[in-house]
N, C-alpha and C positions, 0 to 999 in steps of 0.2 A: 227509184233506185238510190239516189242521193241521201232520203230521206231515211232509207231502212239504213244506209250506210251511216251517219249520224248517230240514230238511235244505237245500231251497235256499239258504235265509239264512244257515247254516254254508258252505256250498262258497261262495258270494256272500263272505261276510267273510276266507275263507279265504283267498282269491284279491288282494281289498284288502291285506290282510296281506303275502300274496308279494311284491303289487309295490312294496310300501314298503320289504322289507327294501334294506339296502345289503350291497357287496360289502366284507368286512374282511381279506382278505389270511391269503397261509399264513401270516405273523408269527402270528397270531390261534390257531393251528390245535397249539402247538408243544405241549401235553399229550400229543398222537394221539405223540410218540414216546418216552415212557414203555413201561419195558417190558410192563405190563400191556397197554397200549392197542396192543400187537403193533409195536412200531416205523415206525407206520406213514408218518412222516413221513421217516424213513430210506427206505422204500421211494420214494415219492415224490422226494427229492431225488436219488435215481440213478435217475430214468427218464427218458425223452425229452419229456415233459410239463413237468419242470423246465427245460429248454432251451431250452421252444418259443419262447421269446422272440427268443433269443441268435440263433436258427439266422435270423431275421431280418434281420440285419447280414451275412450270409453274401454273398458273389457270387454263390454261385448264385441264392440269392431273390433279388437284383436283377435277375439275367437272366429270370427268373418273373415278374418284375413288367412289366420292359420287355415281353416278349414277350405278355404280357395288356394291354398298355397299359396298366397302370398307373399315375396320374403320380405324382410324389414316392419316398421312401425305404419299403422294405416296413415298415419300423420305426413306420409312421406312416399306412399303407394302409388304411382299412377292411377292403379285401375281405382282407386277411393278419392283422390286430389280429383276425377274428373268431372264429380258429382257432385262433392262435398266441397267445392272451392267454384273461385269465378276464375277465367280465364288461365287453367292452368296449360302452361308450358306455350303462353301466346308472351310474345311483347307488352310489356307492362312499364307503366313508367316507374321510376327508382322509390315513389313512394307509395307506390302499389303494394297494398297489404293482403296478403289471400286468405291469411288464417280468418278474414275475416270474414269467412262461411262465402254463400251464395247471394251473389251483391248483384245489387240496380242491374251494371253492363250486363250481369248473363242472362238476361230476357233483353236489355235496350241496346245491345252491343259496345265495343270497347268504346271511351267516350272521346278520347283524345281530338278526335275531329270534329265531335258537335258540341264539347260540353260550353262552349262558351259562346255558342248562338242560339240553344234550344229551346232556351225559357218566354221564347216572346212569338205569340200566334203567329206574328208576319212573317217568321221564320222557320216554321213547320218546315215546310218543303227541303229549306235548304238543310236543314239540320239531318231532314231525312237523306236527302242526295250525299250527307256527310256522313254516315254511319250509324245514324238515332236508327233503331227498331220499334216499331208500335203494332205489339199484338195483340188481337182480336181473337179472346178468348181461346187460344189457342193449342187447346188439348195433349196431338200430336207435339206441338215442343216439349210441353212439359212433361211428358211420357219417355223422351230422349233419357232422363234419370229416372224416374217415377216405373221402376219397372224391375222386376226382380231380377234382372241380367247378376250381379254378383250375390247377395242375398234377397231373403226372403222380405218382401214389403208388404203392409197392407193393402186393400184391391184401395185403386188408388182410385179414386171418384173426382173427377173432375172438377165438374159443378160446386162442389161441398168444399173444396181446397180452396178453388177460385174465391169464395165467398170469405174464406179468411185471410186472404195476404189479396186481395185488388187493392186497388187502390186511386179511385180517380179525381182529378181536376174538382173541385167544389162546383156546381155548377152557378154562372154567372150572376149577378143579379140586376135586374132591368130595373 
């Protein structure tokens, strides 16, 4: 009894925890592209997730917008900011940038709580117990946008996405 009571109060504080952290921007993020940590931040800036912002100003999401009724600029849309941006309308710290597309936190969550324990093996756990996300291949997230809910999207393949924005850990060398 003790023990399940415990465990709730872990996932209970856990959860407090997440929702305080704040959102700090890939500025925050720029170790990840050291060559050890796999360039992952190179990856990142040549993907379509770096753009998701920009593709906003476009005519055609305006035409996307109008034709959903939309009012106002998609630059400024809810229903577009929730795709096309990271952590829109969460807590974010004062140098959190959103224009700049879809960043690190909206797969690894807002970082404010792990960003300054996460980078060392010994501290997986905790970074994890602090707000870090580590997804395994995870389809159903990335479907959360990846889905014609406001317009029309390519059939969105998994697999084929994954293989162009992963990005893993160099593996070690013995």
């Amino acid at each position: 009894m003790k023990k399940a009571f415990l465990v709730s109060l872990v996932v209970l504080f856990s959860a407090i925890s997440f929702a305080q952290n704040k959102y700090v921007g890939v500025n925050s993020c720029v170790c990840h592209n050291l060559p050890k940590q796999g360039k992952q931040m190179e990856v990142w800036k040549n993907s379509k997730h770096a753009q998701a912002f920009e593709v906003l100003k476009s005519e055609q999401a305006t035409k996307y917008a109008t034709a959903k009724e939309i009012k106002g600029s998609p630059t400024e849309a809810k229903e577009c900011l929730e795709c096309h941006t990271t952590g829109y309308g969460q807590p974010a710290e004062k140098s959190f940038d959103m224009t700049k597309g879809v960043q690190c936190e909206e797969c690894h969550g807002a970082a404010s709580g792990y960003k300054a324990i996460h980078n060392k093996p010994e501290n997986k756990e905790k970074a994890v117990a602090a707000g870090l996300m580590l997804h395994k291949d995870d389809a159903k997230f990335c479907q959360g946008c990846h889905v014609s809910k406001m317009h029309d999207v390519k059939a969105f393949d998994y697999k084929k996405m994954w293989e162009q924005i992963k990005h893993p850990l160099p593996a070690a060398k013995g």
